[in-house]
Structure formats: structure tokens, C-alpha cells
N, C-alpha and C positions, 0 to 999 in steps of 0.2 A: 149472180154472185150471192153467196148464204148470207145471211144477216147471221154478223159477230153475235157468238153468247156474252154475257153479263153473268158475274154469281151475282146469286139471289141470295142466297141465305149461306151462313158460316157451317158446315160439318163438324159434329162434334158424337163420336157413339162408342159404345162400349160391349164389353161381353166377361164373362168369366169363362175359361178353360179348367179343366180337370181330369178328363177322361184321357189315357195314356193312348197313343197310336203314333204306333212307328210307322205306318205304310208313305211310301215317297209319291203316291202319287193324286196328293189330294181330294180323291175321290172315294177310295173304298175306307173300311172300318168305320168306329163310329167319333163321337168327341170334337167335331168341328164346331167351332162356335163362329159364327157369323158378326164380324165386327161392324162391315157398312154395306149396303146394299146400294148399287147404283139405282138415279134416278133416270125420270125422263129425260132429260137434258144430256148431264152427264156430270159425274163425281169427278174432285179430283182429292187424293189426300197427299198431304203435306210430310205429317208426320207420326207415327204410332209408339204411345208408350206401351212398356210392359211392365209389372210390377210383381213380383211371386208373392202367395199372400200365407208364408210363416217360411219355413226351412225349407231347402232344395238339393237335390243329387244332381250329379250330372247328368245333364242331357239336352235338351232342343226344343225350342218354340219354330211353330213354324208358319209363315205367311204365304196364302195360296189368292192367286186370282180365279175364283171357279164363274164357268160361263154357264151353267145348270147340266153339262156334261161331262166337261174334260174339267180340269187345274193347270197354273204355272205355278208354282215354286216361285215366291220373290223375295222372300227374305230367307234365308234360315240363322238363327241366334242359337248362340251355344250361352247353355243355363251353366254355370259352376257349382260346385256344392258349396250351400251357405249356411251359419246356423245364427239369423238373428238374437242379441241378445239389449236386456236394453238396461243391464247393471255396464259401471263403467269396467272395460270400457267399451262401448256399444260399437255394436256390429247391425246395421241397420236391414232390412230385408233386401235382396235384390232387386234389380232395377235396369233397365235399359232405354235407351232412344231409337228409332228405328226412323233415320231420316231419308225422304224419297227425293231428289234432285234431278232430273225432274220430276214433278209431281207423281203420282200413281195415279192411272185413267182408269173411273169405273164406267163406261162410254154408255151403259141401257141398266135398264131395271133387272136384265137377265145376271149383269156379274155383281160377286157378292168378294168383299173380301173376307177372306179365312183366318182364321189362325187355330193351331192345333199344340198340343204338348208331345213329347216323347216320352214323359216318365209321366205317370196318374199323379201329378201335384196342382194345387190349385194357383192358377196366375189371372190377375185382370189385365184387360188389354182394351184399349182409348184412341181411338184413331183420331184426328183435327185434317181438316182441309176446309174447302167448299163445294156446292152444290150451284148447278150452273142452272139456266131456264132455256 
């Protein structure tokens, strides 16, 4: 019988995106930013914010499971066009929650989670879970 994992430590990591890439299969082009990388053990995340950081067109953030070969597609978000203003009466930057029920498994140090833009705007992205032993 395996001996049950314990988390050990709380997941908390980030990245900024900017670079525009339409490709659907989260491997080719460039612009991926790396939000959390699996450990030893095994990742698990909870939940990823994303925040656009000034004005936005339409188009897509996107969230990739990559194994250092292939990707899945696990999230995709549709960006709106936004134009923050912060006279009244304020129009705040965009923003979203990307909540995983069940958790999202980063099972080895091989998968990494992604996320990428479809228009060249800059957004940060926060993933929270835990990290197992």
C-alpha cells in the first residue's frame, strides 16, 4: 500500500504574459509564460487569477498543461475590450478567476502550467494551491 502524500508547503507563483500567440496547440510559437512548475511529489492548484495590466482588445488568455512535449488546453478565457479609467466614474482594469474543482494535477517536475495571450497585451497571472511531499 503507497503511503498517503501530506502538502507540505502552500503554492503560490506568478508570471507576466505579453507576447501575442494564436497557435492552439500549446507548443509551437513563442510567449508562453510558465506559471507553476510541478514538484517531486506532486502540484496541485486550486485557483489562477488573471489580471490585464492597463487596456485590452478582444481576444484570449490561455491555460496549457505542457509535459515538456505535447499540451492540453485547460482553460481558455475570453479577454473583452476594456479601457480602465480611474476619473469617476472608474472603470477598473480587467480581471478574472479561473477556479479548478477538482484541483488541477501537476503530477512530476516534467509538467509546467502555461498560460499564453492571443493579442500582444500584457496580463499577470497567480496560480494558489499546494505542493505535496
Amino acid at each position: 500500500m503507497a503511503a498517503p502524500l501530506y502538502p507540505q508547503t502552500s503554492l503560490s507563483t506568478d508570471v507576466t504574459i505579453s507576447t501575442a500567440n494564436t497557435n492552439l496547440d500549446g507548443v509551437t510559437g513563442a510567449g508562453y509564460g510558465s506559471v507553476a512548475t510541478g514538484s517531486a511529489g506532486m502540484d496541485e492548484i486550486d485557483v489562477v487569477y488573471i489580471q490585464a495590466g492597463g487596456a485590452t482588445t478582444a481576444g484570449m488568455i490561455r491555460l496549457w498543461v505542457y509535459d515538456g512535449t505535447t499540451a492540453i488546453m485547460v482553460a481558455e478565457i475570453p479577454v473583452p475590450p476594456n479601457t480602465p479609467i480611474n476619473t469617476f466614474p472608474q472603470v477598473p482594469v480587467w480581471r478574472t478567476v479561473v477556479q479548478f474543482n477538482p484541483p488541477l494535477r501537476l503530477p512530476s517536475t516534467s509538467h509546467v502550467l502555461r498560460a499564453s495571450t492571443h493579442i500582444g497585451e500584457t496580463f499577470y497571472v497567480l496560480a494558489q494551491g499546494r505542493k505535496y511531499t
